[in-house]
C-alpha positions as CSV (number, residue, x, y, z in Angstrom):
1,X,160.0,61.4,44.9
2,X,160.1,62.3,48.7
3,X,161.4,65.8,47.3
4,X,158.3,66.3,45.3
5,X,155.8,68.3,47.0
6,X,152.3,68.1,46.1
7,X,148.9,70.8,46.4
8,X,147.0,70.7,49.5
9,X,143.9,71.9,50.6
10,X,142.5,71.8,53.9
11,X,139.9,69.4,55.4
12,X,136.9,72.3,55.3
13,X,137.9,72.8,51.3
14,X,137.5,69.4,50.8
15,X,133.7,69.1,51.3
16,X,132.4,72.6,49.7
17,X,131.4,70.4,46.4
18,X,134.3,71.1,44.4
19,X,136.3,67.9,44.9
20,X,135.6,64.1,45.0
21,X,136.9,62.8,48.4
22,X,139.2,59.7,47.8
23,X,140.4,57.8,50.5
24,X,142.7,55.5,50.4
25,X,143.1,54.0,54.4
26,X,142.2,50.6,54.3
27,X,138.7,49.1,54.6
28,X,139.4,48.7,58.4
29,X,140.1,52.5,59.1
30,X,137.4,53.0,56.8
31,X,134.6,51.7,58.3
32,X,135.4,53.4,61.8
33,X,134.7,57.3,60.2
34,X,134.4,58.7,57.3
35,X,134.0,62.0,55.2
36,X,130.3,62.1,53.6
37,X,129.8,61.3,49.7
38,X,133.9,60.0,50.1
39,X,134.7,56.6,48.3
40,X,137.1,54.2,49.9
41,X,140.0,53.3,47.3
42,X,142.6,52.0,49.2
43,X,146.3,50.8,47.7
44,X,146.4,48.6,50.8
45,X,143.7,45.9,52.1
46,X,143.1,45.4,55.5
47,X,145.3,42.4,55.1
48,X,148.0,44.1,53.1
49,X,148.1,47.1,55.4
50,X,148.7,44.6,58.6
51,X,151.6,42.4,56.5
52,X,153.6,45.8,55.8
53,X,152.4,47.2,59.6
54,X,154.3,44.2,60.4
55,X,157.4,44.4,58.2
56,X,157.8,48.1,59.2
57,X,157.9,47.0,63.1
58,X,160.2,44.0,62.5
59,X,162.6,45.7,59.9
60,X,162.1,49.4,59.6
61,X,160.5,51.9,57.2
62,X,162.8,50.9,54.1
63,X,161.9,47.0,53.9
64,X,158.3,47.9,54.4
65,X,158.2,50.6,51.8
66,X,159.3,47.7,49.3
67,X,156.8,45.2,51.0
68,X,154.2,48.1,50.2
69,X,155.5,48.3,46.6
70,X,155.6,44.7,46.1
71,X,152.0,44.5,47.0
72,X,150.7,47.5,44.9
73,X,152.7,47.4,41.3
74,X,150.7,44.7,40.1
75,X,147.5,46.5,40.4
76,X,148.2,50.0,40.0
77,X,146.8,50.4,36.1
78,X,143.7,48.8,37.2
79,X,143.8,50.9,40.7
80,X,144.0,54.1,38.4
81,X,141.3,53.2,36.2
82,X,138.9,52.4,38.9
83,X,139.4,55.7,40.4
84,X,139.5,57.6,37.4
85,X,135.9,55.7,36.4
86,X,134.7,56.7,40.0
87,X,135.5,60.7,39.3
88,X,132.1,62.7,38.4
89,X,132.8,65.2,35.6
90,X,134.1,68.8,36.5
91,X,135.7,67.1,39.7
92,X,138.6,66.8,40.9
93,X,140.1,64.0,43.6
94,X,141.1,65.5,46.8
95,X,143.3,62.6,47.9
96,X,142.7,61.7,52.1
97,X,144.5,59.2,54.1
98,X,144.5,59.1,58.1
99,X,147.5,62.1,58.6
100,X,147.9,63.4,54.8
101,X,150.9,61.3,54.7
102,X,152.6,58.7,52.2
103,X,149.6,57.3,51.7
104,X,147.5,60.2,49.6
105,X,150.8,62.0,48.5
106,X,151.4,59.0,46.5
107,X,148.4,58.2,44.9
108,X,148.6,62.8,43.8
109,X,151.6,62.2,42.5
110,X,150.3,58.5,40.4
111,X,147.6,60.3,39.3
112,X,149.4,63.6,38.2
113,X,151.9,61.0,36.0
114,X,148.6,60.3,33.9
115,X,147.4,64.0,34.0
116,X,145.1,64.1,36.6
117,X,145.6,67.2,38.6
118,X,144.9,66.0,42.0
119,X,145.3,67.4,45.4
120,X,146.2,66.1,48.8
121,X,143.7,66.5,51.7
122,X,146.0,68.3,54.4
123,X,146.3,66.8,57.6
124,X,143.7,63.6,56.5
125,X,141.2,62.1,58.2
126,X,142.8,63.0,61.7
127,X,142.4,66.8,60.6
128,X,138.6,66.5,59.1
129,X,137.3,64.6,62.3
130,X,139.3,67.2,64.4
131,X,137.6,70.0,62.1
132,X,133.7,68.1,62.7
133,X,134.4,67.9,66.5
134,X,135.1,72.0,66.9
135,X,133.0,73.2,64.8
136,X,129.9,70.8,66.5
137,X,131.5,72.2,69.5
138,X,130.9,75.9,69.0
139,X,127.6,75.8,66.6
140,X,124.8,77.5,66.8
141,X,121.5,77.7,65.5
142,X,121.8,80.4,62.8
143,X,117.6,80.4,62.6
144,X,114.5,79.4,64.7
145,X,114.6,76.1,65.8
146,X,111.2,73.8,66.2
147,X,111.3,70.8,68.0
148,X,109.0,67.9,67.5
149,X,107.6,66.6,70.6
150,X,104.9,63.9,70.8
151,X,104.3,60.4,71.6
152,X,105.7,57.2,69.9
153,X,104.3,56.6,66.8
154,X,102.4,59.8,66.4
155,X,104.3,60.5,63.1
156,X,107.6,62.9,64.2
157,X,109.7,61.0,61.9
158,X,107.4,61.0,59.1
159,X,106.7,64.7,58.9
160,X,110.3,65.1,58.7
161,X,110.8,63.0,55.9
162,X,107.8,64.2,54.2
163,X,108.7,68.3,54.5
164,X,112.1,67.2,53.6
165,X,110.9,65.4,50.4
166,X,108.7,67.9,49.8
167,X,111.8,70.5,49.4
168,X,111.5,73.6,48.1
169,X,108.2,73.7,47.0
170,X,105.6,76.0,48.7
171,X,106.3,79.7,49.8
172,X,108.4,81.1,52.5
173,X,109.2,80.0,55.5
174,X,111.2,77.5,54.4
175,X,112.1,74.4,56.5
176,X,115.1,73.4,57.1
177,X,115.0,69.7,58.1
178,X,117.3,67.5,60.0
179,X,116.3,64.0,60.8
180,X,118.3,63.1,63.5
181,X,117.3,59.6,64.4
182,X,117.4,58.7,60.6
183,X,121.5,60.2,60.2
184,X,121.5,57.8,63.8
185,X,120.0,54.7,62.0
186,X,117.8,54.5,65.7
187,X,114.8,55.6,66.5
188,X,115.5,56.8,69.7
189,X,114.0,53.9,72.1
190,X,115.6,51.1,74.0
191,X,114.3,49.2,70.6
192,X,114.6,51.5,67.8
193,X,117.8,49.4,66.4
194,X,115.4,46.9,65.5
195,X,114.4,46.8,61.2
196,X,117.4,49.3,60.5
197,X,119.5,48.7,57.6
198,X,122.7,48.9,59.9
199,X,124.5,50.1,63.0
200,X,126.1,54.1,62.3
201,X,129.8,54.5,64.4
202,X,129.7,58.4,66.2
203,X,132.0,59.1,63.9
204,X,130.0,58.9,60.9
205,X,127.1,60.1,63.1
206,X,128.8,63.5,63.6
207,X,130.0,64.0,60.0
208,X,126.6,63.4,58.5
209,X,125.1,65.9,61.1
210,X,127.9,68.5,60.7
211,X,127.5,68.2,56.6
212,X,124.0,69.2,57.5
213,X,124.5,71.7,59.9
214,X,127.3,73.3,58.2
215,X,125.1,75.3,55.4
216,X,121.6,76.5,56.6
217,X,118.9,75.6,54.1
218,X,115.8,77.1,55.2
219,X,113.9,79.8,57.6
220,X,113.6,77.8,60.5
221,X,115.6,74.6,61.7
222,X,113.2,71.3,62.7
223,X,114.5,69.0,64.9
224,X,112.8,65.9,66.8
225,X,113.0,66.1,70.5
226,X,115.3,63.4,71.6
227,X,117.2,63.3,74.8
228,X,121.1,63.3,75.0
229,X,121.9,60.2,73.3
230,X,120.2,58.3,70.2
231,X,120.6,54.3,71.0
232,X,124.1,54.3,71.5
233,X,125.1,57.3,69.7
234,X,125.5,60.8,71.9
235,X,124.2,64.0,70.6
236,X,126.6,66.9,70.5
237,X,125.9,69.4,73.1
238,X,125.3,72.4,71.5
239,X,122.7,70.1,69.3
240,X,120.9,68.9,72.2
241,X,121.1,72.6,73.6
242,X,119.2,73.7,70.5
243,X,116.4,70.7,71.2
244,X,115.6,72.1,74.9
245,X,115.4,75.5,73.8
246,X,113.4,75.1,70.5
247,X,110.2,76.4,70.2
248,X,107.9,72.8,71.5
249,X,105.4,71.3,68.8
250,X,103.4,68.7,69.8
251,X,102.5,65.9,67.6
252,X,99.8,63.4,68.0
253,X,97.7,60.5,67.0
254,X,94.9,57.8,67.7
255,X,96.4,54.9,69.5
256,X,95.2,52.8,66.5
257,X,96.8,54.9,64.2
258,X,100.5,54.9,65.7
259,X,100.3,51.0,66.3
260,X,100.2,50.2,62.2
261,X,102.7,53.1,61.7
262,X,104.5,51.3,64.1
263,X,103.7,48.1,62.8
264,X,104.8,49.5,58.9
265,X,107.8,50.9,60.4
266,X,109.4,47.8,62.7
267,X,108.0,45.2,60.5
268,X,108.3,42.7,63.2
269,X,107.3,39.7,60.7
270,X,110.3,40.0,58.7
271,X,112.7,40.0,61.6
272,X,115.8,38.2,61.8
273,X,116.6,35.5,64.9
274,X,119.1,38.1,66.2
275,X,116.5,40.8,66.3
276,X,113.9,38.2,68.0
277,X,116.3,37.8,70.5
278,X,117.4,41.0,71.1
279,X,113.1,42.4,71.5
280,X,113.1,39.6,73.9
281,X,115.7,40.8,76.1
282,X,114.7,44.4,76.1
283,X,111.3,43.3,76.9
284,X,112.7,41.4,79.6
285,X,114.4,45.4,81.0
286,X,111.2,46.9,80.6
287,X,109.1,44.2,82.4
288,X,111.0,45.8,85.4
289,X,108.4,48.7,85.4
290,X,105.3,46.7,84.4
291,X,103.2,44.4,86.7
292,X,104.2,40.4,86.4
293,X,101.2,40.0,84.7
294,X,101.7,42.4,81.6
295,X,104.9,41.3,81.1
296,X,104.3,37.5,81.1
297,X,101.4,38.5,78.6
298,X,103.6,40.4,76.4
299,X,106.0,37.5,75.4
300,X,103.4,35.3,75.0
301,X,101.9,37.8,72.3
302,X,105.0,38.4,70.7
303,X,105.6,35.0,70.6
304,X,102.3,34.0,69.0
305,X,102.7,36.4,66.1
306,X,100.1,39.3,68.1
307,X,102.2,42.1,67.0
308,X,99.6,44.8,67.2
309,X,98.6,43.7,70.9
310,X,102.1,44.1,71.6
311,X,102.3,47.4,70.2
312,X,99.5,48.7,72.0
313,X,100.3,47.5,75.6
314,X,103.9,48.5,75.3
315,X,102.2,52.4,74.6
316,X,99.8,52.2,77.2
317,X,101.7,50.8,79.7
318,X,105.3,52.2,78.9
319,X,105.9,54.3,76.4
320,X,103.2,56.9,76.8
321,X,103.9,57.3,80.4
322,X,107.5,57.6,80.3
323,X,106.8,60.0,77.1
324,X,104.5,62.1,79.8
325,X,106.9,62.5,82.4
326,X,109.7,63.3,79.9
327,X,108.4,65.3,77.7
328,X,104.8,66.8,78.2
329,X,104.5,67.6,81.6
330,X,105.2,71.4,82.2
331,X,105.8,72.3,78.5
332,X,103.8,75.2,76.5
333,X,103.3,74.0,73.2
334,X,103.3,77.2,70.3
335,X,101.4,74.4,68.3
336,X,99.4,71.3,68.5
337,X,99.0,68.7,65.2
338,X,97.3,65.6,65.1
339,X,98.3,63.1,62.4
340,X,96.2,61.2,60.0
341,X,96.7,59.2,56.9
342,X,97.6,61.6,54.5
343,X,101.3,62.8,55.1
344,X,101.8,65.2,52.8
345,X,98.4,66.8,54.6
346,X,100.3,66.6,58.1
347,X,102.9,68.2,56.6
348,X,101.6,71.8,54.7
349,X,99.7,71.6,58.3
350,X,102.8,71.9,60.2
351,X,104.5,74.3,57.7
352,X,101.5,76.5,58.0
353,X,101.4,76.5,61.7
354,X,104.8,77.4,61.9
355,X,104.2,79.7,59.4
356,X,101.2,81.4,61.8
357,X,104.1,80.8,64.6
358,X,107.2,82.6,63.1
359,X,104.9,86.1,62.1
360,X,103.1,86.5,65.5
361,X,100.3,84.0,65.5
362,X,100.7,83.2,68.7
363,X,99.8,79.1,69.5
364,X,97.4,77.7,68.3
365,X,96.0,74.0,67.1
366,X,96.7,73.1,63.4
């Protein structure tokens, strides 16, 4: 069958909605970077792929070939029927492995022997991360940008959400919103890891971001200001060049008011030991910049379960006037918003002020 060739497409094809992306690296390679919406169907495990990875070194590509076969005949009716349950109607599997080698040529050609047209993803995962690198290289914003700027826990991340949930509804301009520190699983700060559902590789970081990038959907593009990296995650360039030049809205709330939204969103109650540990230690960096004295009284509040006295001196003391120096100082806002309760209020606020913005409003306070 090493003769046969099979259809390719390329990596860009792959993605355009056409095609269910199957790939078939092991959970290991997997879990490192992978193609948005893809589901992971490898003929190998982790365990698997290392005992023929070692066959191959110690005898060569024929004997590990057979080791590969040996492992996989068993299970390749029930392999095929799990992936054939996994295909959505009117789709068809675009087969992706790390180089568009062995790997997804042979599960085209399995599927093709119980009349599945399939087709191989040219060049694999090696050519679609390739592919997401250039292209975040040489975007650029195709519409007005906003950028959110305001202090922590005035409600950036929740008008976000909100406009985005709130879709299509409304009349033109349109939003286009992309969450950045929600695609980063961080919010941003030294400890905006803390009550996330997991840790996102730059890899996947980037592919998310370039899947929403790719296709403009709406008049204007809203971004939250963040600096160049996200926790641990970097921002592309030409992404953080679109932040620093976007028109600046500032967003705003009562001190009160952004200690329970911070409250609601870190759920500091329902931590883990880990995550105890970890607020511990960062408090430990940022009692650097704080007196003795505020410091000291911080654990001692965290430790006693005074979670909103904690919130409130870390803004006071830290936050806000890092925030000031960062962000504020020197910038002309084209519109102001404070927050409230209501977020779906905050939200048809922003949109109109933009709105005002975009046909010649001018600034103004919304």
């Amino acid at each position: 069958m090493s003769g046969v060739t099979v259809p390719c497409i390329e990596p860009e094809e792959a993605v355009q909605g056409r095609y269910l992306v199957v790939d078939v690296r092991a959970p290991v390679e997997f879990d490192t970077g992978s193609v948005p919406g893809s589901v992971n169907l490898p003929l190998l495990d982790d365990e698997a792929r290392a005992h023929v990875g070692t066959v191959y070194a110690q005898l060569g590509s024929q004997a590990a070939r057979l080791a590969a076969m040996d492992t996989v005949s068993p299970i390749l009716p029930q392999y095929l029927r799990t992936l054939l349950a996994a295909l959505p109607p009117r789709k068809r599997p675009a087969v992706l492995c790390w180089r568009g080698g062995e790997r997804s040529r042979n599960v085209v050609l399995l599927l093709a022997l119980v009349g599945v047209h399939a087709v191989q993803v040219r060049g694999g995962y090696r050519a679609y991360r390739r592919w997401v690198r250039e292209s975040l290289e040489h975007w650029a914003p195709p519409v007005p940008v906003f950028t959110l700027h305001g202090p922590t826990g005035s409600g950036k991340s929740q008008l976000l959400r909100t406009l985005r949930g709130m879709g299509g509804r409304g009349q033109r301009p349109r939003p286009w919103v992309v969450d950045l520190e929600g695609l980063a699983l961080h919010r941003g700060s030294l400890l905006g890891g803390l009550n996330q559902p997991g840790e996102r590789t730059q890899k996947d970081f980037e592919a998310l971001l370039w899947d929403q990038l790719r296709c403009p959907h709406g008049d204007y593009l809203l971004l939250e200001g963040e600096g160049r990296r996200i926790g641990r995650l970097s921002l592309p360039a030409a992404v953080a060049a679109a932040i620093s030049t976007g028109r600046p809205v500032h967003v705003a709330a009562p001190v009160e008011a952004r200690t329970q939204r911070i409250l609601h969103e870190y759920a500091p109650g329902a931590w883990s030991a880990q995550e105890r540990r970890h607020f511990l230690e960062s408090i430990a960096l940022i009692g650097a910049s704080l007196p003795a004295s505020t410091a000291a009284s911080l654990r001692t509040a965290f430790e006693d379960g005074r979670f909103a006295e904690v919130v409130q001196v870390l803004l006071v003391h830290y936050y806000d006037p890092l925030y000031q120096r960062s962000s504020v100082e020197g910038r002309d806002f084209v519109l102001r918003l404070v927050t409230g309760a209501d977020a779906e209020a905050d939200a048809r606020r922003l949109r109109a002020g933009i709105a005002s913005v975009l046909s010649g409003g001018g600034a103004r306070e919304s």
